[in-house]
Kinemage of the C-alpha trace (Angstrom):
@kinemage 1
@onewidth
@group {chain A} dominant
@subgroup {mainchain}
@vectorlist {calphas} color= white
{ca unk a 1} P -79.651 39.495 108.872
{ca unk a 2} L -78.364 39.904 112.717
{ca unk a 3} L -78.669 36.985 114.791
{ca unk a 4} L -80.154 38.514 118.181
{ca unk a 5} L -81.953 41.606 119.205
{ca unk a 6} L -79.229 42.386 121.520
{ca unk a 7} L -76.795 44.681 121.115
{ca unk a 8} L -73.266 42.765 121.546
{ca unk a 9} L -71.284 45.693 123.067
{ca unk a 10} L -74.316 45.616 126.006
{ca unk a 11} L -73.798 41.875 126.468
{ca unk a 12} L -70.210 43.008 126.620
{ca unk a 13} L -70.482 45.461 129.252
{ca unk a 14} L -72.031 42.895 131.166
{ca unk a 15} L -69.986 40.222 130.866
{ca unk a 16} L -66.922 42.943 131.843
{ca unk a 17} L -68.795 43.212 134.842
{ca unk a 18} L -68.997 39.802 136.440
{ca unk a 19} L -65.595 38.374 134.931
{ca unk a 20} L -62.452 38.632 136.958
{ca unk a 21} L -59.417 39.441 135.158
{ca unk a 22} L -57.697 36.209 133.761
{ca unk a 23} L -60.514 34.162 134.356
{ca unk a 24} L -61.088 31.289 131.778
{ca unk a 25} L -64.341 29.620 131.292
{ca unk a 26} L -65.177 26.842 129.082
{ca unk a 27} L -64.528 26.019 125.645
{ca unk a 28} L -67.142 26.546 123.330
{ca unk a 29} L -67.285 25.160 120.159
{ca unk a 30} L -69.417 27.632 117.088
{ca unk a 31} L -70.337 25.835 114.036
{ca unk a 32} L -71.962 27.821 111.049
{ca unk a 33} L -71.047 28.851 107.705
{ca unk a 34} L -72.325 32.162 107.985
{ca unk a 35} L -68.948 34.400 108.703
{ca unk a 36} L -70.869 37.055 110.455
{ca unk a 37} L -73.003 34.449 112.977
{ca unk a 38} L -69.582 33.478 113.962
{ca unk a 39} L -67.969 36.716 114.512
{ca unk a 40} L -71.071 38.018 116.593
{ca unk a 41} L -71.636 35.160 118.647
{ca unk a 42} L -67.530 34.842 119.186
{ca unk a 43} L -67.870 38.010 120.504
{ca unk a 44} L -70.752 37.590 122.945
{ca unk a 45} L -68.902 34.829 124.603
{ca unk a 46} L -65.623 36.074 124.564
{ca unk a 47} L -67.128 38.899 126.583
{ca unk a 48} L -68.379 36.416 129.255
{ca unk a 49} L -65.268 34.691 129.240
{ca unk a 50} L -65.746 31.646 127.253
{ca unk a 51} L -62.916 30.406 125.147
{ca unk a 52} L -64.366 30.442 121.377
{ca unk a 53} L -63.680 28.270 118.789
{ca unk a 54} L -64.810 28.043 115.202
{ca unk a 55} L -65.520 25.835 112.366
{ca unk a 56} L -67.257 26.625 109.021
{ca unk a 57} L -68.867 23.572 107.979
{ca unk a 58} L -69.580 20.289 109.539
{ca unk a 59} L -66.738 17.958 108.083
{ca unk a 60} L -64.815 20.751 110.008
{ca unk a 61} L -66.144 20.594 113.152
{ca unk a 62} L -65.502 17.389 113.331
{ca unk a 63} L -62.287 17.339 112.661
{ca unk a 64} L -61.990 20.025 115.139
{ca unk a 65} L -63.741 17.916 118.275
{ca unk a 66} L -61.721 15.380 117.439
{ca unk a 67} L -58.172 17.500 117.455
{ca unk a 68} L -59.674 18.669 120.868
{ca unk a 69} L -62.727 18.128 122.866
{ca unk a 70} L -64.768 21.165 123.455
{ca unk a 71} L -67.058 21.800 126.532
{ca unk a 72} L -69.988 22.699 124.463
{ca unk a 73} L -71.117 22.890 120.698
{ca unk a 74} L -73.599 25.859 119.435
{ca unk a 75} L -74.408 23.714 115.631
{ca unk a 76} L -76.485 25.676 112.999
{ca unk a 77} L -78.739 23.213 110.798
{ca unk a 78} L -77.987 24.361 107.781
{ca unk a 79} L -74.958 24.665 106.123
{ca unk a 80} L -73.485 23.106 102.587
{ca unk a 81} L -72.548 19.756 103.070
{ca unk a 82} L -72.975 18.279 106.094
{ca unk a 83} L -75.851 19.867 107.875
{ca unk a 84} L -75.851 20.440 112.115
{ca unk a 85} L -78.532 16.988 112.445
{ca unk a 86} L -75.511 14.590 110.572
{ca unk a 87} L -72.956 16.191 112.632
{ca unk a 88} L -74.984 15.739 115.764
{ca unk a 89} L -75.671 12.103 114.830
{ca unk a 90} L -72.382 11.436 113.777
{ca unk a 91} L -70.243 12.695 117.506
{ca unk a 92} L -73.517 10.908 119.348
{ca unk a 93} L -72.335 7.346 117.516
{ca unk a 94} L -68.852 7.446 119.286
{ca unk a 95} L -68.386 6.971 122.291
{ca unk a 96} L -66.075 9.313 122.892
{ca unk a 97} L -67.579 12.376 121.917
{ca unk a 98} L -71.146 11.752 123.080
{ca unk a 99} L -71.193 13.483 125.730
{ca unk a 100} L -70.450 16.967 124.632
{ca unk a 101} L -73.827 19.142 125.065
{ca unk a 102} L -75.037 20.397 121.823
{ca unk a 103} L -77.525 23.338 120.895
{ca unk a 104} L -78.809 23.820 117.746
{ca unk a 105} L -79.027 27.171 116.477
{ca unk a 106} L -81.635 27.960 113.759
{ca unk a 107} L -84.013 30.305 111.440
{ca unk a 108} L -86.102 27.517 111.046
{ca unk a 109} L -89.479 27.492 113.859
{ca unk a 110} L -90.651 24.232 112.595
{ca unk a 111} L -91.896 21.751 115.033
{ca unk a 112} L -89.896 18.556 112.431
{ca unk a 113} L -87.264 20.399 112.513
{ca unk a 114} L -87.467 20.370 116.657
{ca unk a 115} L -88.252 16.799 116.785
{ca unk a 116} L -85.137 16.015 114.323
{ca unk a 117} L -82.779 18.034 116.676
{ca unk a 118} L -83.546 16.572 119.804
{ca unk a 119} L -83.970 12.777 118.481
{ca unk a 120} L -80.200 13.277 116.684
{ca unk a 121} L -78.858 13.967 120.387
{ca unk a 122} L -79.196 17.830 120.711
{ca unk a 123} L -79.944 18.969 124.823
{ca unk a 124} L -81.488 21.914 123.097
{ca unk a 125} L -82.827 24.399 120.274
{ca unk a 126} L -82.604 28.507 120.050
{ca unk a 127} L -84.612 29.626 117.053
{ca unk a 128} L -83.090 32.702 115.110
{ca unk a 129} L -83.021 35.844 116.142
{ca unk a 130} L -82.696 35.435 119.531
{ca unk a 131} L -81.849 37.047 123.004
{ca unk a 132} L -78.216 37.262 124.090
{ca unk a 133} L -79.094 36.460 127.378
{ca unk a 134} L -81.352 33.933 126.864
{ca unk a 135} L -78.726 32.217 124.912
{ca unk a 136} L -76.048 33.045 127.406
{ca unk a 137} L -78.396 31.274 130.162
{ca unk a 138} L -78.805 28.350 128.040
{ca unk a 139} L -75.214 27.648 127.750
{ca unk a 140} L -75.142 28.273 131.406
{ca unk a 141} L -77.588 25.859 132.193
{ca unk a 142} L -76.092 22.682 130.216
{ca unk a 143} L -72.566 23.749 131.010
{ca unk a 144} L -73.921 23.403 134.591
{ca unk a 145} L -75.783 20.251 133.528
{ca unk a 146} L -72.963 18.979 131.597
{ca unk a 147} L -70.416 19.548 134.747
{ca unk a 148} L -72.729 17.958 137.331
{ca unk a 149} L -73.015 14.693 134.801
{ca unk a 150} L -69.180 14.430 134.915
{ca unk a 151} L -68.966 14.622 138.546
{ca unk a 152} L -71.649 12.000 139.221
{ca unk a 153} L -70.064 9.634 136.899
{ca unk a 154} L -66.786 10.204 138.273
{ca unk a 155} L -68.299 9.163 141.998
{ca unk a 156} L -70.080 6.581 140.463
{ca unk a 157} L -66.694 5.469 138.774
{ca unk a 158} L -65.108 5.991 142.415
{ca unk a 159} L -67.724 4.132 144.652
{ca unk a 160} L -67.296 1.593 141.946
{ca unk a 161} L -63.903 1.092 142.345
{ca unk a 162} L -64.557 1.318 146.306
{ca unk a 163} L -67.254 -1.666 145.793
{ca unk a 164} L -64.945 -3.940 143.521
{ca unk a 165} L -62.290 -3.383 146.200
{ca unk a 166} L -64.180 -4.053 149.288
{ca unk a 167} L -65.502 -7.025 147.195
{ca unk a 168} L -62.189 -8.049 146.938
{ca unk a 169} L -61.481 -7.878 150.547
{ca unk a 170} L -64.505 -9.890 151.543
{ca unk a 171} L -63.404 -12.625 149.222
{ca unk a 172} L -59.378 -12.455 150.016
{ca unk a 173} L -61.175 -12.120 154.038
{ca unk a 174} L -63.624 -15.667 153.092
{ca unk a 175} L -60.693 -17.586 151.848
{ca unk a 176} L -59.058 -16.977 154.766
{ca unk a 177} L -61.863 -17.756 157.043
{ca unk a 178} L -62.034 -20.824 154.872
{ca unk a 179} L -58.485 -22.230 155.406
{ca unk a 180} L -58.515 -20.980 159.080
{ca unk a 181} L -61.703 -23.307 159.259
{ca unk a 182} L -60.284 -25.866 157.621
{ca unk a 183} L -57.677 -25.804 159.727
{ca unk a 184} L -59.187 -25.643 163.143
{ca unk a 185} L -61.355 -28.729 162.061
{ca unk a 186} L -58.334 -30.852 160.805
{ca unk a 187} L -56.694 -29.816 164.454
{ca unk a 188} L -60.081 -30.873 166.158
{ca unk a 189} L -60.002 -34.267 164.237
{ca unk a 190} L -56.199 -34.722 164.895
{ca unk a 191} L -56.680 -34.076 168.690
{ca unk a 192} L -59.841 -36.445 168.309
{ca unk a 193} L -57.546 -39.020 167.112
{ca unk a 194} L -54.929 -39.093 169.511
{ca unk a 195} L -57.479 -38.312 172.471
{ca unk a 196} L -58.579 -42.212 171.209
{ca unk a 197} L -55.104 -43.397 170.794
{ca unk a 198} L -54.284 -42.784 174.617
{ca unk a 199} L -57.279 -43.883 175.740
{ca unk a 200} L -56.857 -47.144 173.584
{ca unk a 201} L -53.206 -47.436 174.179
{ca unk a 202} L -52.574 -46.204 178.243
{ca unk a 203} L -56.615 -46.631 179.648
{ca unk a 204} L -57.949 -49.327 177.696
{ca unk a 205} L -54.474 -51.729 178.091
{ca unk a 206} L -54.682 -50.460 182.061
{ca unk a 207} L -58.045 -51.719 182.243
{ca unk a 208} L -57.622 -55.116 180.356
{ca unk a 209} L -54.393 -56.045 183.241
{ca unk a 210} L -56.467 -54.324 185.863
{ca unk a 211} L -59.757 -56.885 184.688
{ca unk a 212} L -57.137 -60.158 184.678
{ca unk a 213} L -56.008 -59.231 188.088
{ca unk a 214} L -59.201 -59.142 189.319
{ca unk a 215} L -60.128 -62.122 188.116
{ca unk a 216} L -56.697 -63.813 189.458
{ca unk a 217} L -57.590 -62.645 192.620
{ca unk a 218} L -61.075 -63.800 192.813
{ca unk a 219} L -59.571 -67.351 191.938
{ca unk a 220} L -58.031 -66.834 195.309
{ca unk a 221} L -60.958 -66.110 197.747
{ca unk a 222} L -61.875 -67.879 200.188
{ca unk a 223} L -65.225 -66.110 201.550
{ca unk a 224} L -68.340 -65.381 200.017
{ca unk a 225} L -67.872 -61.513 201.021
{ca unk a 226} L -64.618 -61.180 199.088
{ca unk a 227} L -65.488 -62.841 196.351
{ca unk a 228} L -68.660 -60.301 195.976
{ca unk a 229} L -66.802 -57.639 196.418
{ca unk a 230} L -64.430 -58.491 193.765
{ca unk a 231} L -67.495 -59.025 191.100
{ca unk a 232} L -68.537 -55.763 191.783
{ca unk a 233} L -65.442 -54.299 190.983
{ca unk a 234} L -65.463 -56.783 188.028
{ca unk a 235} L -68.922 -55.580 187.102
{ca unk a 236} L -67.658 -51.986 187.659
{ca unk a 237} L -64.438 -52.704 185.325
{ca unk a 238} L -66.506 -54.124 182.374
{ca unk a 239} L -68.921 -50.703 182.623
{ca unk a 240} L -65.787 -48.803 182.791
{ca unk a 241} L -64.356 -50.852 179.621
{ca unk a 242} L -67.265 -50.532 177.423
{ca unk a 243} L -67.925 -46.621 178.448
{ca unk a 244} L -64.380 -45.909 177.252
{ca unk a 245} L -64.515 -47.856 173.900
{ca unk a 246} L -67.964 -45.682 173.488
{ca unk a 247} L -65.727 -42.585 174.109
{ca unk a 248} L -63.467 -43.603 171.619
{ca unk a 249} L -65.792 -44.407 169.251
{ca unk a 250} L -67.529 -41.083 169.027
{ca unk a 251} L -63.798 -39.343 169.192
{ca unk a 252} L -62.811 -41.339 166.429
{ca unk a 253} L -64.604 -44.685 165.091
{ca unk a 254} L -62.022 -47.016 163.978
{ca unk a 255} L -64.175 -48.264 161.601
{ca unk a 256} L -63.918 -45.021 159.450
{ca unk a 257} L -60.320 -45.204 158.695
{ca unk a 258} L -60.201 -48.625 158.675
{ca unk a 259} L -63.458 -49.495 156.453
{ca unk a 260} L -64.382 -45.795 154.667
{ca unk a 261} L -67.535 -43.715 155.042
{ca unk a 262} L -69.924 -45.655 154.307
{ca unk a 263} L -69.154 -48.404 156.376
{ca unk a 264} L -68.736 -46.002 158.962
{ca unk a 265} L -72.108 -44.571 158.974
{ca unk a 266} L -73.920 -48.131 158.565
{ca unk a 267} L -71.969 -48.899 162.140
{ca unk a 268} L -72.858 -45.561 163.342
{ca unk a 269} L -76.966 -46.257 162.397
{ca unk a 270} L -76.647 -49.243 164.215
{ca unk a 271} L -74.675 -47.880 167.557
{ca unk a 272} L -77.049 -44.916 167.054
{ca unk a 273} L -81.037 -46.886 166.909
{ca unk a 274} L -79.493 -49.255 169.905
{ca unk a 275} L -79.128 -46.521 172.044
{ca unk a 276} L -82.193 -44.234 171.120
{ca unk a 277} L -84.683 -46.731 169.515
{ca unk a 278} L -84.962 -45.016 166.367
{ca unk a 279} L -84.720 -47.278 163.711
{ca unk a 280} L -82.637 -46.178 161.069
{ca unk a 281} L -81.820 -47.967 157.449
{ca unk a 282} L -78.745 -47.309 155.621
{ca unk a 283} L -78.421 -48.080 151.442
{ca unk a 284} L -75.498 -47.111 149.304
{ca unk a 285} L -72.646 -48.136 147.298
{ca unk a 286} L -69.025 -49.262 148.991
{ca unk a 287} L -66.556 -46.120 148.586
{ca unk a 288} L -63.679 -47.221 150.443
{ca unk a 289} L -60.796 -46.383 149.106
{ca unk a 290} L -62.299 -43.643 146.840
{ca unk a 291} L -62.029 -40.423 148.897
{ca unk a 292} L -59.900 -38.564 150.386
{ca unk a 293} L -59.535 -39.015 154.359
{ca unk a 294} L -60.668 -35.033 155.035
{ca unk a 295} L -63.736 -35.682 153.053
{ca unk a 296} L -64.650 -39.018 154.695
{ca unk a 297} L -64.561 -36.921 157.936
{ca unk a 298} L -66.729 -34.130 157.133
{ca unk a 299} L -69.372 -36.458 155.554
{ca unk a 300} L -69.317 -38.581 158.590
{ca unk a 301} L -69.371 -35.556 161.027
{ca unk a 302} L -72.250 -34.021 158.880
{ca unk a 303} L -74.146 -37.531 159.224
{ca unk a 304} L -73.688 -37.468 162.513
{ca unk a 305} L -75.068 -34.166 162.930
{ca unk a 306} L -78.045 -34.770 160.621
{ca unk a 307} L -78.955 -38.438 162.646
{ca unk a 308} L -78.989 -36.477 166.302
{ca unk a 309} L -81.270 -33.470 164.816
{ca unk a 310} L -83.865 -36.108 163.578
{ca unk a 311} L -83.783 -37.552 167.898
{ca unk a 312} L -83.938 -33.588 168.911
{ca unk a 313} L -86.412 -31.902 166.972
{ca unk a 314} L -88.197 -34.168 164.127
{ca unk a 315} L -90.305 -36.278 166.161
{ca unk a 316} L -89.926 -39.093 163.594
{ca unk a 317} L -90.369 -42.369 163.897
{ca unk a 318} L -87.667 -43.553 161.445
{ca unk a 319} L -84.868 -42.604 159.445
{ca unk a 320} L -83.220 -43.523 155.795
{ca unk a 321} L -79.366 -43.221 155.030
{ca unk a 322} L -78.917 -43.326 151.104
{ca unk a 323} L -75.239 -43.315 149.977
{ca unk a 324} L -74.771 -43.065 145.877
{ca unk a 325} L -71.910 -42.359 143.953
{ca unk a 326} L -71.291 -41.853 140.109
{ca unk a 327} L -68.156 -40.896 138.309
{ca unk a 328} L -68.949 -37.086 139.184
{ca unk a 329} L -69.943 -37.043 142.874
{ca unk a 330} L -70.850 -38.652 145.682
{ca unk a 331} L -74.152 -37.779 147.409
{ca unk a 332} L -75.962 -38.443 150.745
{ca unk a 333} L -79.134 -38.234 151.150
{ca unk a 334} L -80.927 -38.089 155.446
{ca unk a 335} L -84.235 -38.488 155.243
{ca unk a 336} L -87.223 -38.499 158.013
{ca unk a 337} L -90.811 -38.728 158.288
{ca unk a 338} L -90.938 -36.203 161.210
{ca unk a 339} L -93.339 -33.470 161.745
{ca unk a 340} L -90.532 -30.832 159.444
{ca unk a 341} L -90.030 -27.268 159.319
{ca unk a 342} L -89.858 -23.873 157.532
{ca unk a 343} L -85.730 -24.155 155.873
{ca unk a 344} L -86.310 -20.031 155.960
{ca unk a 345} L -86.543 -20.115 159.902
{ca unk a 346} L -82.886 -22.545 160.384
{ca unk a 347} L -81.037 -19.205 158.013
{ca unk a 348} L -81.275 -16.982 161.123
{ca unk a 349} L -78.452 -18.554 163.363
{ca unk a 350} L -80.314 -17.383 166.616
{ca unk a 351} L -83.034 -19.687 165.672
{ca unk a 352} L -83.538 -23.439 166.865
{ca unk a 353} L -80.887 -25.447 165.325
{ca unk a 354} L -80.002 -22.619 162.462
{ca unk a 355} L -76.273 -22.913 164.237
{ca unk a 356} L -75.937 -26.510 163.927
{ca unk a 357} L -77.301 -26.228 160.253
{ca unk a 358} L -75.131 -23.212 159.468
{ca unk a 359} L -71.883 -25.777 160.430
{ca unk a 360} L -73.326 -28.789 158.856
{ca unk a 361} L -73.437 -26.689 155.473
{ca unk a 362} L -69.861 -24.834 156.207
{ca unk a 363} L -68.674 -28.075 156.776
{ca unk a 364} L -69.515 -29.445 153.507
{ca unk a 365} L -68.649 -26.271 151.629
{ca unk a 366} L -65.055 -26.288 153.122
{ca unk a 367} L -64.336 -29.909 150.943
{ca unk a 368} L -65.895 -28.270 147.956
{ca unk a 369} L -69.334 -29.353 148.450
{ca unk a 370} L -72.885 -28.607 148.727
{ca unk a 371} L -75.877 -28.884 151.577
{ca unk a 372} L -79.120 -28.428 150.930
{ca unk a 373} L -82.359 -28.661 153.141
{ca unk a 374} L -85.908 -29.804 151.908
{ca unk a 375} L -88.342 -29.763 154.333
{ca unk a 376} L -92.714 -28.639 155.190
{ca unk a 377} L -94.284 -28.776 158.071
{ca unk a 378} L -95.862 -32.415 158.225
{ca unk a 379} L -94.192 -33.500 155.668
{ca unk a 380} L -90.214 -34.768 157.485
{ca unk a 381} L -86.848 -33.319 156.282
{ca unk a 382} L -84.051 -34.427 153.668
{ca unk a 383} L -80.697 -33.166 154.116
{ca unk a 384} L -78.826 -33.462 151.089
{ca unk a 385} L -74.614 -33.652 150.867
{ca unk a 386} L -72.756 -33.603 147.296
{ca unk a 387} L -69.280 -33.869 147.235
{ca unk a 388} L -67.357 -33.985 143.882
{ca unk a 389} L -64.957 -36.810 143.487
């Protein structure tokens, strides 16, 4: 029995018509066991320009994809063996063959036989006999489907690679944000150091001989009017004295390198209430000698940074200091009873103290650390710093 109601030698004429000569279109793959179904649908797409290939059962088709993939598969159902819904099944299951659009070609009008098709992986089903041209369009269509698929994956494959690579750049572009950070803060701690060096070693010696040769001279005096004077200037030098050790303190406590952090921020909670009235307690564990100088510094600067925020913006009317360490990390904990805030608003760096924040937490992140903010509205603020050891 003829498979379509079209002659072939019209489909021929018309695919004479709208191929060029030496044009090659895809390769289609025709799998039935009916000699004559192949010869007349070879011939149909030969005539449009389709390359044609055969195969007379289904253990030979697929050896046949596999030799060489095809661009399309027309699969009859039935044939000895292997029938077209094992074969489909069977390319679907590896992934290397999936893809290939498949159209079952079949006698049978069943709606099972329909559902089968479709749920083994066929795009679509042409019931026996058929129109040329409707076939013809069909293999247009998912050739067309089929080619558009490719392309999209391929730009998805391309914008992926463009993504992992820009990824890439943004980290290799971080790190060296990170280091350049790094290094701009150990330079601003280096200059902070020598900035109290000189003062300690060239000012603070100047004003110490300066102070005794005041005080020689007042021995000297013999009126009332020089000797005030000279206590003036005496008063004047002491001011002078304890404004510069204050200087050098907040360029570079001694007590830091001398004692460790958390020595450091116990003096610096003392300096700190004196001079603003906030009282301030300070708990924790001794930890000299177990970090490194670099993190010492950020912790301190951090603490530092924490402390003044509570004076600027939390309306408080104390402060805690906790300092713990286990054999993991170390951890401090700034906590106040002030009037808090939204921890969303301080992300946007334009915001009220978001650039300060924004530091504090770079700061800590450049040692390997964390910073994290808890804080309501009513309800005060705890900065948190972790540090592994």
């Amino acid at each position: 029995m003829p498979i379509g109601t079209e002659s072939c030698e019209s489909c021929c004429r018309r695919g004479e018509q709208i191929m060029s000569e030496g044009d090659a279109r895809d390769n289609i793959l025709i799998v039935d066991d009916s000699p004559d179904n192949l010869r007349v649908l070879g011939e149909m797409l030969r005539a449009r320009g389709y390359r044609v290939r055969t195969a007379v059962s289904g253990e030979h088709a697929l050896e046949s994809v596999r030799a060489s993939l095809p661009d399309l598969i027309l699969l009859d159902i039935r044939m000895p063996g292997m029938n077209g819904f094992d074969v489909c099944r069977t390319l679907k299951a590896d992934p290397s063959l999936q893809n290939i659009p498949i159209l079952f070609l079949s006698a049978v009008a069943g709606t099972d036989s329909k559902i089968e098709a479709f749920a083994s992986g066929g795009v679509d089903y042409i019931t026996k006999p058929f129109q040329a041209e409707e076939v013809l369009s069909r293999i247009d269509t998912h050739l067309t489907l089929s080619m558009l698929r490719t392309r999209l994956e391929e730009q998805v494959k391309e914008r992926t690679a463009a993504l992992v690579q820009s990824q890439e750049d943004l980290r290799s572009l971080a790190s060296k944000l990170r280091r350049l950070g790094a290094h701009s803060l150990a330079s601003e701690e280096n200059e902070r150091k020598r900035l109290a060096r000189d003062l300690h070693d060239l000012v603070g010696q100047n004003l110490t001989v300066l102070g005794i040769a005041i005080q020689r001279l007042a021995a000297k005096c013999v009126t009332e009017e020089a000797r005030s004077i000279l206590d003036d200037a005496q008063t004047l030098l002491y001011e002078t004295v304890e404004r510069v050790h204050n200087v050098m303190s907040e360029l570079r406590p001694p007590v830091l390198d001398d004692y460790g952090i958390a020595s450091a921020i116990r003096w610096y909670a003392e300096q700190f209430a004196e001079r603003t009235g906030l009282p301030i307690t300070v708990e924790g564990v001794d930890l000299s000698g177990h970090l490194d100088a670099n993190v010492e510094t950020a912790l301190y600067r951090v603490t530092q940074e924490a402390v003044t925020n509570i004076v600027r913006h939390a309306q408080a009317s104390k402060a805690d200091i906790n300092v713990t360490s286990d054999q993991k990390a170390v951890r401090i904990v700034i906590s106040d009873d002030g009037i808090g805030f939204d921890p969303d608003h301080i992300r946007e760096p334009g915001s009220a103290g978001g650039w300060g924040h924004i530091g504090m937490r770079e700061r800590i992140e450049l040692i390997g650390g964390s910073l994290s903010i808890e804080s309501a509205r009513g309800r005060g603020t705890r900065v948190v710093m972790e540090v592994p050891l």
